[in-house]
C-alpha positions, 0 to 999 in steps of 0.5 A, spaced: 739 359 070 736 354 066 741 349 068 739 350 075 732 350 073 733 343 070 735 340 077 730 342 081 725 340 076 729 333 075 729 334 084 722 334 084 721 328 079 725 324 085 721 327 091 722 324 097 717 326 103 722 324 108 728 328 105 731 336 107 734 339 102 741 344 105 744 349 101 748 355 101 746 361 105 744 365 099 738 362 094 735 365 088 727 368 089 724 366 084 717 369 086 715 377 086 711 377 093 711 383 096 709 383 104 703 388 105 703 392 112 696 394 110 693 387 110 686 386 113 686 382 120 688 376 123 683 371 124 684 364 128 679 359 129 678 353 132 677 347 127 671 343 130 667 337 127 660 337 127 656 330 125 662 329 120 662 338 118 667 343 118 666 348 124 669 354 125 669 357 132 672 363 132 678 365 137 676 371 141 681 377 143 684 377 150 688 381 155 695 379 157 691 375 163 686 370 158 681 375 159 675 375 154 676 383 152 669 386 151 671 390 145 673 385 139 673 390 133 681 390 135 686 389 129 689 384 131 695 385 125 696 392 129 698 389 136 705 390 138 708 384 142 711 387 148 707 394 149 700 392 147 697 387 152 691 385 147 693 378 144 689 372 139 691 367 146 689 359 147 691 357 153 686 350 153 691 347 147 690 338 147 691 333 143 685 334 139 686 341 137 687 344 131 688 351 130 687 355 123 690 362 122 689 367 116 691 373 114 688 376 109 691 379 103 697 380 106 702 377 099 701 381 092 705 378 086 708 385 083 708 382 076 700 379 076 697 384 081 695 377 085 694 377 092 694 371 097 692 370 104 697 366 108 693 360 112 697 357 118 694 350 120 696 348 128 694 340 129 696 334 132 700 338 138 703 332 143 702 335 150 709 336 155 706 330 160 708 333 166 705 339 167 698 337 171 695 342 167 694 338 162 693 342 157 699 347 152 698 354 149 698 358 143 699 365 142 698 368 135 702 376 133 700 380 128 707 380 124 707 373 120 714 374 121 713 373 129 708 368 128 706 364 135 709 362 140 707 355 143 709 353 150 708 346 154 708 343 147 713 338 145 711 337 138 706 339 133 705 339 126 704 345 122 702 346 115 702 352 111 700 354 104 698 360 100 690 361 097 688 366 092 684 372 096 676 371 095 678 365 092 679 357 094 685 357 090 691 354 092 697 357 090 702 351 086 708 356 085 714 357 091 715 361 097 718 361 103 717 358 110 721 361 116 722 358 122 725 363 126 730 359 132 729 365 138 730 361 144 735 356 147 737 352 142 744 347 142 748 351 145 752 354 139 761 356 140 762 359 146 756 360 149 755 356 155 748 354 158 747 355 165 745 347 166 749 341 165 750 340 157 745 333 157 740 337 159 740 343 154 734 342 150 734 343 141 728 345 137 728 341 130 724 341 124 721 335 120 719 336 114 712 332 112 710 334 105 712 339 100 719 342 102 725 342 097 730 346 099 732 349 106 736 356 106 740 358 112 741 365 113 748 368 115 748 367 123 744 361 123 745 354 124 741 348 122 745 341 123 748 338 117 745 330 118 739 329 121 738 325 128 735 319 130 730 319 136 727 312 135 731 311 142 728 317 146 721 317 148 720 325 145 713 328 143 718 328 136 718 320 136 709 319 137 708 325 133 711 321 127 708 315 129 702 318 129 702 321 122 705 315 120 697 311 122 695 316 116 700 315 110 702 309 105 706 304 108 711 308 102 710 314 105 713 313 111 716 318 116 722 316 118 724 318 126 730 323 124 729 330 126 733 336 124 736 340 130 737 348 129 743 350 133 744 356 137 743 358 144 740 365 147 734 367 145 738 376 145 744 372 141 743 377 134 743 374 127 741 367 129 734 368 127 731 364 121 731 356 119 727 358 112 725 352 108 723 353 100 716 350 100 711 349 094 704 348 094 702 346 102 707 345 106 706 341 113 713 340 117 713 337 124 716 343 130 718 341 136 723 341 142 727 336 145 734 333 149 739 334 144 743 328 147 737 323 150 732 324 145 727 325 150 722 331 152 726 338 153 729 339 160 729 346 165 735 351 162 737 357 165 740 363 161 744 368 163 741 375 163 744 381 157 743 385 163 747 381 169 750 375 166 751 374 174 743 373 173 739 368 171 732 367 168 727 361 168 726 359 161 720 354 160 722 347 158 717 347 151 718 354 150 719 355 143 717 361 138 716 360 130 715 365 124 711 364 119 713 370 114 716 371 107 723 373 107 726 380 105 728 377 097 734 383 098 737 378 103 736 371 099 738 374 092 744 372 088 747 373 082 750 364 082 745 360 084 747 354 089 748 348 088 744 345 091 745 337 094 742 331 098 744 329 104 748 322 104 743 318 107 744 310 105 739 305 107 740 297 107 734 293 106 732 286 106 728 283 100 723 278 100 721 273 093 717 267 094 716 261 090 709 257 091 705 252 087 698 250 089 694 243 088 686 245 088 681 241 087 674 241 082 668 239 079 668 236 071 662 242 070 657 235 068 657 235 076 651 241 077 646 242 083 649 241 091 655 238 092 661 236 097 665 241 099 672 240 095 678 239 099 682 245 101 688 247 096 694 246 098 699 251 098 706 250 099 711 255 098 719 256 099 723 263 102 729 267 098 732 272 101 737 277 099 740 284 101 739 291 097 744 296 100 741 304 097 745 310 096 738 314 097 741 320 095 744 317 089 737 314 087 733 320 088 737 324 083 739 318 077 735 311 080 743 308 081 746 307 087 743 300 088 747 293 090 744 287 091 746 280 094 745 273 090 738 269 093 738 265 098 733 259 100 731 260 107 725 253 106 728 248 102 725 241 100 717 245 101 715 241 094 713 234 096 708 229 094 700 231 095 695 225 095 688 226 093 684 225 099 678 220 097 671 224 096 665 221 098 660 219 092 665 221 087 672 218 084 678 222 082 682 223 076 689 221 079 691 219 085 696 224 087 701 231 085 708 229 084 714 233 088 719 239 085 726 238 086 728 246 089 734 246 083 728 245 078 726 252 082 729 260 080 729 266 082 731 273 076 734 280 079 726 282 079 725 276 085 720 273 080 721 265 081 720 259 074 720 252 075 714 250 079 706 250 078 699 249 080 696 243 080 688 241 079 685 235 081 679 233 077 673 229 080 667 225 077 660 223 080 660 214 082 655 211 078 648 208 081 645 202 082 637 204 079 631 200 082 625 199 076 618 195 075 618 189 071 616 193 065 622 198 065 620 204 069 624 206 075 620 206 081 620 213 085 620 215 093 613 218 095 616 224 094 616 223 087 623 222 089 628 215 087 632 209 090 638 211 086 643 209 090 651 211 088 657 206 088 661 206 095 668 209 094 674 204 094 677 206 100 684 204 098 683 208 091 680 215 090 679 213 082 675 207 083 668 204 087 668 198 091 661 193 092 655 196 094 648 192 096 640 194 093 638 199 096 630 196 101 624 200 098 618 199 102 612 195 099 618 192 094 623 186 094 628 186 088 626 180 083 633 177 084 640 178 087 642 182 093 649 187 091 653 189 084 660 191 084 661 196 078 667 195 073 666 202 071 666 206 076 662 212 072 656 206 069 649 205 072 646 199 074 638 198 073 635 193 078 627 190 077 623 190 084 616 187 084 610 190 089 607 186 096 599 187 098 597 192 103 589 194 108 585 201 108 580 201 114 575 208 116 575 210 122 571 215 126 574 219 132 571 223 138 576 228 138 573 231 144 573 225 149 579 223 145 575 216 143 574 212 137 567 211 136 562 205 133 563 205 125 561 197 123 554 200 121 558 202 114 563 198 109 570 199 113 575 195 110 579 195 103 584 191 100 590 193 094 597 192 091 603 197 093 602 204 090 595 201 087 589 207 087 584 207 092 577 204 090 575 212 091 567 211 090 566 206 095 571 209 100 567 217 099 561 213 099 562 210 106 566 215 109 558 221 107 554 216 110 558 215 116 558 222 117 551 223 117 550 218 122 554 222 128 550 228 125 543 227 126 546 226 134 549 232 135 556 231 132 559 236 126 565 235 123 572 236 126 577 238 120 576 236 112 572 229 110 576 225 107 574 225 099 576 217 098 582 219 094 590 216 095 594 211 094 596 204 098 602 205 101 608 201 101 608 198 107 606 190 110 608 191 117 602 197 117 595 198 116 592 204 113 587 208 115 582 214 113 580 216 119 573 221 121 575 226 126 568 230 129 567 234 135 561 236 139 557 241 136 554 246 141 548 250 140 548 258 143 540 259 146 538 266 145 531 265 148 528 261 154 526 254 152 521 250 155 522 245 160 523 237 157 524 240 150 529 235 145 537 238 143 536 233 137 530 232 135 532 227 130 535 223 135 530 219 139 535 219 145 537 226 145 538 230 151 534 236 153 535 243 155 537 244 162 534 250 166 539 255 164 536 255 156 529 257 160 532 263 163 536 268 158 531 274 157 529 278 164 525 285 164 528 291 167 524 298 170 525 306 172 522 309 177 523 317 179 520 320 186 519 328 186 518 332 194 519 339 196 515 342 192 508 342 196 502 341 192 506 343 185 509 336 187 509 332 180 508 324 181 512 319 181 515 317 173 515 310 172 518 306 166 518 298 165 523 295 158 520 288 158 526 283 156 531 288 156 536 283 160 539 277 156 545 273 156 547 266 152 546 259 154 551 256 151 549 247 149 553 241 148 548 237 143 551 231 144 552 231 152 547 236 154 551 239 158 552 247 159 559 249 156 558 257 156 554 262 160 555 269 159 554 274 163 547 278 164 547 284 159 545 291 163 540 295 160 542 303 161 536 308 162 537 315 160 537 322 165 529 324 165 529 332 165 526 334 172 519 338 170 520 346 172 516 349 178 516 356 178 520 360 184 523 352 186 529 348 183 530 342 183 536 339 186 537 335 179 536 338 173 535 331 171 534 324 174 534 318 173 540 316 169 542 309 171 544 302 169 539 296 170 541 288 172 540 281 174 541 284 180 537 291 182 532 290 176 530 297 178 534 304 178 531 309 182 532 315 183 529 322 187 529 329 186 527 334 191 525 342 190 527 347 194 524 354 194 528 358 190 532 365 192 528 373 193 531 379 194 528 386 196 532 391 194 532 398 198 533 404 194 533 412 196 533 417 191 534 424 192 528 428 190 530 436 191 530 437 184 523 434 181 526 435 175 533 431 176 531 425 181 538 422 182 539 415 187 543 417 192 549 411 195 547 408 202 554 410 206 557 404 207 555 399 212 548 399 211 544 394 208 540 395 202 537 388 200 533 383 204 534 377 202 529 371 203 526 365 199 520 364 195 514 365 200 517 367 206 515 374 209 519 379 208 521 385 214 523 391 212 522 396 218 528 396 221 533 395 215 529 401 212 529 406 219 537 405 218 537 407 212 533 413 214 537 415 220 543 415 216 541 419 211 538 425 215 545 425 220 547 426 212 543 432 212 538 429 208 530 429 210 525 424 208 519 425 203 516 419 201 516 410 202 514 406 196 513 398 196 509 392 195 503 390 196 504 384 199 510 384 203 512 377 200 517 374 197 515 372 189 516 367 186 521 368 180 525 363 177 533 364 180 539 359 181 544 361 187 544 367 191 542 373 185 535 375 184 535 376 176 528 380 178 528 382 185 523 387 188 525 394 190 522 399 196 523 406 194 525 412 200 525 419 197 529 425 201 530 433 199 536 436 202 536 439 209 539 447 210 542 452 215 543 458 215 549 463 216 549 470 220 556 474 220 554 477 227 554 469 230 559 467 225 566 469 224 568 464 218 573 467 213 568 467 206 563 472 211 568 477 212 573 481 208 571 483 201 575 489 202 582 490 206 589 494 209 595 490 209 600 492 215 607 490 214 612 489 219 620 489 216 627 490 218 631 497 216 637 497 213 644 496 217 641 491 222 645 485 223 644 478 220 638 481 217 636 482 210 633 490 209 626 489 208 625 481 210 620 480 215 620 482 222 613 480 225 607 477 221 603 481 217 596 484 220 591 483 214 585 488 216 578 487 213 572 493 214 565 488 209 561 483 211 555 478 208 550 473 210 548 466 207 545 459 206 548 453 207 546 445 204 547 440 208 547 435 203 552 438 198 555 443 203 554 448 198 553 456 199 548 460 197 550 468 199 547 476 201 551 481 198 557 484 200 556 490 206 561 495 208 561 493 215 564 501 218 566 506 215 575 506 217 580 501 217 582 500 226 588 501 228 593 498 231 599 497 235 606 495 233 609 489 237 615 489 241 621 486 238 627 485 244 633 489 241 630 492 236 626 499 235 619 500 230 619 507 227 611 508 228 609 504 235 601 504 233 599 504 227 592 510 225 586 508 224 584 510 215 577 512 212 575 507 207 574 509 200 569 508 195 570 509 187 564 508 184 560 506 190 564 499 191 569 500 197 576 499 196 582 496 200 586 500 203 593 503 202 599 499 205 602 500 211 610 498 212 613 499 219 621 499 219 624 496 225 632 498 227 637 495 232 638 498 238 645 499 242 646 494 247 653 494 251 657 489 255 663 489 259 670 485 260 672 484 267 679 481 269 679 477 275 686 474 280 685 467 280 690 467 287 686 472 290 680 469 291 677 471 285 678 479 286 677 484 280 684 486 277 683 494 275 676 497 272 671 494 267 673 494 260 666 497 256 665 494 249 659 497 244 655 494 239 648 493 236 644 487 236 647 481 233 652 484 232 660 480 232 665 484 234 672 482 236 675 484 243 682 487 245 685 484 252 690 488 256 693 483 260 695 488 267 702 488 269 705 483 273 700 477 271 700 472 266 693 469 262 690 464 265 683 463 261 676 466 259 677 470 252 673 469 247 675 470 239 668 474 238 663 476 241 655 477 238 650 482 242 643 478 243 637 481 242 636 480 250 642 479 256 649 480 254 653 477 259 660 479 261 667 477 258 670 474 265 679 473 263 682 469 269 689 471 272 694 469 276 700 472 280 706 471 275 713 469 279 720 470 278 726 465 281 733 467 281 738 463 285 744 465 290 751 463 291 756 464 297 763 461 298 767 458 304 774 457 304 779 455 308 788 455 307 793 450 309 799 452 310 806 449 311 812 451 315 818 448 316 823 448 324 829 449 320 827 454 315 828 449 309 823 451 304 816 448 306 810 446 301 804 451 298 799 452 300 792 449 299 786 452 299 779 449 300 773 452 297 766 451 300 759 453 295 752 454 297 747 455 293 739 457 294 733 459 290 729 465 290 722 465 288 718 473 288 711 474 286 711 480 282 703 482 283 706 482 291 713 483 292 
């Protein structure tokens, strides 16, 4: 056990993510997982990506159809595969799905007490093109150990790993991952698909990360040696090159697959690949054509059941489990000697020999330089061959052999000159070669013998210009004429002749051009100055014009860089300016302040120039005609006629009507310099450069006075805005007379104490509507009103109105009256009265009464004993008078009276088929008890059913009809079913008219007519005719028989059996 531990430890050391592991069929399990049937559900998520997050969408239970069940409370670990049609599907699988599966608490260790989830993670899938669906499927079962099915998927990766429940923990120890080989793998040893052999397809397996070992269990087969499908365009090959895009280039997969070998899906035994795992593992599955190394093909299997039979299996139909294996199957007592597979690899190495030449400064050339030239590389090639043992090298780091270098670029060191840098000299001209035998190259591939190279470089020195008294003579921007040596053009470490350098306003005192001995040495140069002019000048920068300036001194003379005589010159330039001013002029810019230097330059003059504009006056109030812009200025221009018109006044005017003599009088109100604008002056011109619009002046809305009983059409007026233009804003507002209303009630005075206003019915009019003034007519709305009510049973009593039948003159806006005026009607109730002897209403009659029940007896046919025969006779024997109001139709009643002294009698009613037992009903003293009369005692009369009879009478139909015997009676009581019995006489046959049942009518019961015919009889008689042939011979010889011939005739007698 230790020793078999040790190797896989030193197995692990060496672990190489492209190697599988085989073993022997039986394997050590070193972990105490229990698989635990009670495990919680199983949950599968899609794995999305939201703005850079892990997002987890569940996948929702479905039927067998990939409908979405409504119940999702289902176990999934419950779900049988065959017998249950609800599943965890996903048949929308591309590229970019990922698919995450986790049973929770499926594991417990036995030695810890631990439990684990186990977590599958399905990506990458590489889609079987030639489905136009375009998309692959998944189907997750309960049982790890069933794990999924995925179809029209070449390949994919999977990943597995184990996590702590309720934790995050991963787990590092070892466990085992199976993948169960259940459907048409390479065909194994007597099994033969029905497809030709290039087209049966293989599932395989690569392990990516994580796997040690592979265990192969009885009955199962995985190929020993690893194939190549980097000539095959299968879903195995992209899908390795897809990985391959995210792993260092030291991590690379190779594209070799394991094929898992045996062929039907029903063969026992051949069942699992399993792979000995730790931490997470992640294997490539997939199928493919084990002999083209392309996508899988169509395979047809014989069928267990008929072999004669085949069955259509899907080309990437593949189903692979995730359990934990039984450890009863995989426990031995030996550990397996576990190997590697032989897997030996040449590789070609690569050393590089390489000198490069670069160039520099000396670190006292400081500030912006020339770029330096670009470093030389040179570089010289050796190749060998490493042949490896992988396998030998993963477990003990030998098995290398290795060829000697071999340069592959000779003669690459040769002899670089310096290039020549301007300004600057080198400290050599050129770097020597390197013979390539002064070049080695160690085991390692690192070389010996060749170098870099620096080339130094130093600033040329200058030729410095300076005055007589040694100090250098600087730029105007405070810079120097110092001007480097040229470079020698046929040597980069020396300088050639250079000439002065020409300064303006300079000449040197001597000589033209120096040729340095030291090429890093300055030459110092004296240079003496030339005499230069300063003029003013003025300038009219707005008609562009130079303008007069000999009034003030305007010329001076000076040396080269000497000041300016800056008094003098200020002095001049003020002197100048106020002279322009006093006409109207203003300084254009900045006054030069006399200051400055005279320059270097004898070709040109220089110049202090005074740069001013015209200035303008802004007029803002009327000016008065001939009056000076300048008053200074004895031939100043005048103001134009605009400038004497830039205030004008403006004014509001309302106007009132329609009020009569309550009219107000017109408003008017007048703003004086209420319109302005400006008047803009050119003061040396006099000309108008600028006139701004005419302001406006806005005048406010004026409250409309208030004139009681009118409105005004404007609450306010007068709003508007006045211009150059319309100086004046009018306005108007008119009254007109507001709206009255007289409004009719009616009141019902019956009750003096409780007077009530009484509803006009609908229809009539109860206002009079009119405006203030206006006379108002009431008759015949008010006589309306009267008529209606009195037909209403109403009477009037009283009319209360206005004084002065005019409307008013309170204040309303619309068409409401906030203070209307009212005329008044009263009206009391009309009566009638009401007399039994003219009257025969129901509520007059009848205090008192006698009942007279009509009702059937017992034993009557199709009538329930005591139910209603005739309607009842209610008998009443008092009386009252009364007094009705016409308006509430309330009434007001006299005592009850006792009209007579008995009840009447009466006769019962005859009822067809049906006898009373009292056919009159005696009259009955009333009773009194207390003095009050009483009702009478009930009166019931039974009705029975009387006996009707009717007959059955049979008729010959052959013989016009005729009755055949006597009439049959048939008794009965009144609606009453009985069932006849027919004889049929001798000698006739039934032809029609029986009834089933027959019910007795209360009125005419009809007979029962049978229809007969005559019945016949045929019989057939036969007679015989014959006739002999005899033979005789003349000479007594014996002569033939004889022949007898038979006639039959035969005919039919019909006998009718009534007849005869």
């Amino acid at each position: 056990m230790a020793q078999w531990e040790q190797e896989r430890a030193e197995q692990e050391k060496h672990y190489d993510p492209n190697q599988a592991i085989p073993a022997t069929d039986v394997a050590h399990v070193e972990n105490t997982f229990e698989y635990n049937s009670h495990a919680k559900d199983v949950d599968a998520y899609y794995v999305e990506q939201e703005n850079g997050q892990e997002k987890l969408r569940p996948i929702s239970l479905t039927d067998a159809n990939f409908n979405v069940l409504p119940d999702q409370s289902g176990q999934p670990r419950n779900f049988g595969e065959n017998d249950n049609p609800v599943r965890l599907q996903v048949n929308d699988v591309t590229a970019n799905t990922v698919i995450r599966i986790k049973w929770t608490d499926v594991l417990t260790d036995v030695n810890t007490g631990k439990h684990y989830d186990m977590i599958i993670e399905l990506s990458d899938p590489i889609l079987d093109k030639r489905y136009r669906e375009g998309t692959g499927y998944y189907e997750i079962y309960r049982d790890v150990n069933s794990g999924i099915v995925f179809d029209r998927i070449t390949a994919l990766k999977l990943t597995k790993y184990l996590v702590e429940t309720g934790t995050n923990n991963v787990y590092e120890g070892e466990d085992y991952f199976t993948q169960d080989t259940l459907n048409r793998q390479i065909p194994a040893a007597g099994v033969t698909p029905y497809d030709a052999p290039d087209v049966a397809r293989a599932e395989f397996v690569k392990p990516i990360d994580g796997s040690l070992a592979a265990f192969i269990p009885k009955g199962s087969h995985i190929m020993a040696t690893p194939q190549d499908i980097s000539s095959g365009n299968s879903g195995a090959k992209e899908l390795i090159a897809k990985i391959n895009q995210t792993r260092p280039a030291d991590q690379q997969l190779s594209n070799t697959v394991y094929y898992s070998e045996g062929f039907d899906k029903y063969l026992a035994g051949a069942e699992s690949i399993v792979f000995l795992t730790k931490g997470k593992a992640s294997f490539i599955l997939g199928t493919i054509n084990s002999v083209t190394n392309n996508d899988a093909d169509t395979v047809h299997i014989p069928r267990p059941d008929d072999p004669k039979k085949l069955d259509f299996v899907w080309r990437d139909y593949s189903q692979v489990g995730f359990g934990i294996l039984d450890k009863s199957v995989f426990q031995s007592d030996v550990k397996p000697t576990i190997t590697y597979h032989y897997d030996e690899l040449q590789t070609p190495e690569t050393a590089v020999a390489q000198r490069k030449v670069s160039y520099q400064y000396v670190p006292e050339v400081t500030g912006s330089t020339p770029e330096l030239p670009a470093t030389v590389t040179q570089t010289s090639s050796y190749q060998r061959t490493a042949t490896v043992d992988y396998a030998q090298y993963l477990q003990d780091r030998t098995g290398v052999v290795t060829t000697a270098w071999q340069n592959t670029t000779p003669k690459q060191f040769t002899q670089v000159d310096t290039p020549i840098q301007k300004g600057y000299y080198a400290d050599r001209v050129s770097v020597g070669a390197v013979a390539d035998t002064a070049v080695s190259v160690d085991n390692a591939g690192n070389t010996t013998g060749v170098e870099d190279e620096v080339v130094t470089y130093h600033a040329l020195g200058n030729i410095v210009p300076q005055t007589k008294d040694g100090h250098e003579i600087p730029t105007n921007d405070g810079g120097n004429y110092r001007t480097p040596y040229n470079n020698d053009p046929t040597d980069p470490t020396k300088a050639t002749n250079t000439p002065y350098p020409e300064i303006p306003g300079y000449h040197p005192l001597s000589g033209t051009s120096v040729t340095p001995w030291d090429p890093g040495q300055d030459t110092p140069v004296v240079y003496v100055a030339d005499n230069q002019e300063l003029y003013l000048r003025v300038f009219d920068d707005q008609t562009h014009q130079q303008l007069d300036s000999t009034m003030v001194t305007n010329k001076f003379i000076g040396a080269s860089d000497a000041a300016f005589p800056t008094t003098d010159v200020a002095n001049n330039l003020q002197r100048l300016l106020a002279y322009y001013q006093e006409r109207g002029y203003v300084l254009h810019g900045t006054l030069p302040d006399g200051t400055g230097y005279f320059d270097r330059n004898t070709q040109q003059a220089q110049y202090l120039d005074l740069h001013l504009v015209h200035g303008n006056e802004v007029v803002t109030n009327n000016k008065t005609p001939g009056q000076l812009i300048n008053p200074a200025d004895p031939n100043s221009p005048t103001y134009p006629t605009a400038a004497q018109d830039v205030m004008r006044p403006v004014s509001q005017r309302i106007t009132y009507s329609g009020a009569g003599t309550a009219t107000p009088s017109d408003k008017v109100t007048t703003v004086p310099e209420a319109l302005k604008r400006t008047v803009t002056v050119d003061k040396v011109t006099g000309e108008i450069v600028q006139t701004t619009p005419w302001s406006t002046y806005t005048f406010s809305n004026v409250s409309s006075p208030k004139i009681p009983g009118y409105t005004a059409d404007q609450t306010q007026a007068g709003a508007g805005t006045a211009t150059a233009e319309q100086p004046e804003v009018s306005a108007h507002v008119n009254y007109a007379p507001d709206y009255q209303e007289v409004i009719i009630r009616a009141y019902d005075v019956n009750n003096p104490e409780h007077v009530t206003m009484i509803t006009v019915p609908v229809g009539l009019a109860t206002k009079i509507a009119g405006h203030t003034g206006e006379v108002i007519t009431v008759d015949a709305t008010v006589t309306a009103i009267k008529s209606a009510l009195t037909q209403a049973g109403y009477v009037f009593v009283k009319q209360t109105q206005p004084a002065q039948l005019i409307f008013d003159n309170t204040t309303n806006t619309g068409t409401g009256d906030q203070e209307p005026q009212y005329i008044d009607l009263e009206f009391v109730h009309g009566s009638q009265n009401l007399d039994h002897n003219l009257d025969t209403r129901s509520d007059l009659h009848g205090q008192i009464s006698r009942q007279i029940r009509y009702v059937y007896g017992a034993d009557v046919p199709q009538k329930r004993a005591g139910s209603m025969a005739a309607p009842t006779v209610v008998q009443t024997a008092t009386y009252r008078d009364g007094q009705q109001d016409l308006v509430t139709g309330q009434i007001t009643y006299t005592p009850w009276q006792v009209e007579a002294d008995q009840f009447a009698g009466q006769t019962s009613p005859e009822l067809p088929g049906y006898i009373a037992d009292q056919t009159f009903v005696d009259p009955a003293e009333v009773q009194s008890l207390a003095g009050q009369p009483q009702d009478g005692s009930e009166v019931v009369v039974t009705y029975t059913a009387t006996d009707p009879e009717t007959f059955i009478k049979y008729v010959d139909d052959d013989n016009n009809c005729e009755q055949v015997g006597a009439k049959v009676r048939l008794m009965g009581r009144t609606l009453e079913t009985i069932t006849p019995h027919y004889t049929i006489p001798a000698g006739y046959e039934y032809v029609s008219g029986k009834q089933a049942t027959y019910t007795f009518t209360t009125t005419e019961n009809p007979e029962i007519v049978v229809h007969l015919r005559h019945q016949r009889q045929t019989t057939t008689e036969m007679t015989y005719y014959h006739r002999t042939v005899h033979y005789q011979t003349t000479d007594g010889t014996e002569a033939p028989q004889d022949v007898v011939q038979t006639s039959t005739w035969t005919r039919t007698v019909t006998v009718d059996l009534v007849t005869g």
